[in-house]
N, C-alpha and C positions, 0 to 999 in steps of 0.2 A: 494425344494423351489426355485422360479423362480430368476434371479436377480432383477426384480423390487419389488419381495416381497422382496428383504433381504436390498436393498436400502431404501424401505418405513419403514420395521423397525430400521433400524439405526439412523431414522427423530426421531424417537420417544424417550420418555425422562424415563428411567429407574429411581429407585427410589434408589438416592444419599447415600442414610444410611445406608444404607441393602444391599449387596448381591455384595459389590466390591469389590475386592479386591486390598489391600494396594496398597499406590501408593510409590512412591519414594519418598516424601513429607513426609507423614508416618509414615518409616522406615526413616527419619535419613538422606536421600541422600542430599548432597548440592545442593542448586538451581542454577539451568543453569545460564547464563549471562543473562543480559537485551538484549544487540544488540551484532551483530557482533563488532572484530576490526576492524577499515581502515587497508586497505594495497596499497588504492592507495593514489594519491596526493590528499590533504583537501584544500577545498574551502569553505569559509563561506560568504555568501551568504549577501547581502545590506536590511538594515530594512525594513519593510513591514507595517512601523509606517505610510508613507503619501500612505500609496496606496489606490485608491478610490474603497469604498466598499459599496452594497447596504447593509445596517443591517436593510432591515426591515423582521422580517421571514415571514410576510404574503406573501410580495415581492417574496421573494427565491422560496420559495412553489409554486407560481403563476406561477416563468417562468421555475423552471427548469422541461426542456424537452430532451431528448435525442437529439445530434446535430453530426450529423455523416458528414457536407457539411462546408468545414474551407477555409479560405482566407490564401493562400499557400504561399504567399506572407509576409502577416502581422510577428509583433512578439510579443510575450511577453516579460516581462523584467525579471529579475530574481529575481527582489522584490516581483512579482506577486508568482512567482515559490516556493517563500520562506513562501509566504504568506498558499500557497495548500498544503507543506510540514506539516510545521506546525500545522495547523487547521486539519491536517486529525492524523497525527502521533505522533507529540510533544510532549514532558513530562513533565507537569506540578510539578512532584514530586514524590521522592521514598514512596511507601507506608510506613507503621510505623512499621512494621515486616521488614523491608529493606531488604523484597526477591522479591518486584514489583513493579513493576511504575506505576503511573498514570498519565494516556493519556488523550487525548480530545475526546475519541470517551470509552465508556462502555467495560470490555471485562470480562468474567467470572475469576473471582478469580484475577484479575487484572494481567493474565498473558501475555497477548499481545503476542500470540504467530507468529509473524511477522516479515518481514523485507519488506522495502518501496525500488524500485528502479524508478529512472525515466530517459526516455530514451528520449533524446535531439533533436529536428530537428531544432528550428527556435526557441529559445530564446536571446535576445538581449546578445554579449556580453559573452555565454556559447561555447564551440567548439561541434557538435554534436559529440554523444555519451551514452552510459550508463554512470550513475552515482548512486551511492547508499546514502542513508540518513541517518544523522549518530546521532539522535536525545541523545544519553549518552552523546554527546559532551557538550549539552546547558543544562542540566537538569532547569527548574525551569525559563530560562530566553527566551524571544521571540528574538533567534539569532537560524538563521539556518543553520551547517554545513554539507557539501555535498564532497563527495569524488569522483574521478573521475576513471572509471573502464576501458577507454578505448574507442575508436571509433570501427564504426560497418564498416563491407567491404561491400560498396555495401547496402549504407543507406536503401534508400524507398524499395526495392525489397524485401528484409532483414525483414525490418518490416513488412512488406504485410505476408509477410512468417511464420511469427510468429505468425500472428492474423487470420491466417487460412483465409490466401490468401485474403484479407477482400481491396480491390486497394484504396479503399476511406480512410483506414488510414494515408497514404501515403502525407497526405498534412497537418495532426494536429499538432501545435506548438509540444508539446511533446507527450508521453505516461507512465501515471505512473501502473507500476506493482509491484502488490503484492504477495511475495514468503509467504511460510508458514516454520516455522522451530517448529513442532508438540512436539519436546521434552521439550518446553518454557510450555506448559500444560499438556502434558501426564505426569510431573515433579508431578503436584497437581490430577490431575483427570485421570491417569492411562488411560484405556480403555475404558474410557467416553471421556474422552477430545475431538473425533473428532466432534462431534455434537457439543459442544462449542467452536469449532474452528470457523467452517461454520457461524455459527451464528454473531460471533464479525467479519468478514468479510463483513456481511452485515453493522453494523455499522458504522466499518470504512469506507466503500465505501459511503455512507451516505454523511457523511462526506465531501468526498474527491469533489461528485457532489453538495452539497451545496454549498461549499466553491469555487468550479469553477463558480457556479452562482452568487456568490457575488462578484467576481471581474467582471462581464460581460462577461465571458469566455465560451463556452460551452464544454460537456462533454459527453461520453457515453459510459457507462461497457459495458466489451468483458468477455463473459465466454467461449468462444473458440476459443483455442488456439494451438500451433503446439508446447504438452510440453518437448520434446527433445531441440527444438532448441529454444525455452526460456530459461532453464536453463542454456543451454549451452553458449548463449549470455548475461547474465546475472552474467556467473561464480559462480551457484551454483553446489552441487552434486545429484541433483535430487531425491536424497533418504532422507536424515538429514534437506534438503531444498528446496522445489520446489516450483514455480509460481503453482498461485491459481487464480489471480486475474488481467485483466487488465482494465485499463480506459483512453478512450481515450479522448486527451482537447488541443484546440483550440479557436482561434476566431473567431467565427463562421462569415459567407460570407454573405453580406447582399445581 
């Protein structure tokens, strides 16, 4: 079987009831954590209550467009920041089994199996750098706490590097990446889970590009990427936890 046949069947949706074998869910196994701990310095971030937002969705839908051309100059604020956090990742609330959250974006079995980082160039008042979202912190309340992981040597080249040499990232206020930490659903759906990984990634990213439309912001997924030197700038271990996902947002250059 060739690799594209063994990739096209893994798209495909096996039947849930039958023929899988136990998951850790199951059998009894405690469920993983919601999110990482911090281990760097916490920063929570200024309400996102006055910040001006288009809500009409016919609106959103209308303009958002992939914007890869940003005003290298301008900045965002970190209300805005907090606002994209949020809206894409946020925890509305522990499920009623209090083994899962729910989020603002869908995810099978409600297991979010994620973790949100965003990488800093030009936000008002933030030091550039990685910072990671630390959404267990606020459960339930629109406040968003952010931890800081450290600066990058050698900012814009750095980033370029990452996004699979991509020079035009190189000028977007920030870049939010999404790691996957796969044992957050392999927990309930074993050897199924990866298919409904993929999937609630699209959600989230949904999301994340709505929500950069509604502040006037623009936006545009990167599915390729250089995934040694994400993780590695990121500080995960690329096996329990690796980038899956990035999107790059700015204000776009009139």
């Amino acid at each position: 079987m060739s690799k594209i046949q063994e990739n096209r069947n893994a798209m495909k949706c096996p039947n849930f009831s039958r023929g899988m074998r136990k998951s850790d869910q199951q059998i009894g196994v405690e469920a993983p954590p919601y999110g990482k701990k911090a281990t760097g310095k916490l920063i929570t971030l200024p309400s996102f209550d006055d910040v001006a937002l288009d809500d009409s969705f016919q609106n959103l839908i209308e303009k958002r467009r992939s914007v890869r051309v940003f005003d290298e100059d301008a900045k965002m604020s970190q209300a805005q920041l907090a606002f994209l956090l949020y809206s894409t990742f946020g925890i509305t609330s522990y499920a009623s089994n209090n083994v899962a959250t729910l989020r603002k974006a869908p995810s099978g079995g409600a297991r979010h199996a994620f973790e949100l980082y965003v990488v800093v160039r030009n936000i008002d008042g933030l030091e550039a750098g990685v910072y990671h979202y630390l959404p267990v912190e606020n459960v339930g309340e629109k406040v968003v706490t952010i931890e800081f992981l450290g600066a990058i040597e050698d900012y814009e080249q750095t980033l370029a590097n990452m996004l699979a040499e991509q020079n035009w990232v190189k000028t977007a206020q920030c870049v939010l990446f999404v790691t996957s930490v796969p044992y957050k659903a392999e927990w309930r759906y074993g050897e199924l889970a990866h298919r409904v990984i993929l999937i609630d990634l699209g959600h989230l990213g949904q999301n994340a590009v709505l929500s950069t439309a509604a502040i006037g912001a623009g936006a545009c997924p990167i599915a390729a990427f250089d995934q040694k030197l994400c993780d590695r700038v990121l500080k995960v271990d690329g096996e329990n936890e690796f980038t899956v996902y990035s999107i790059v947002i700015g204000v776009p250059k009139s």
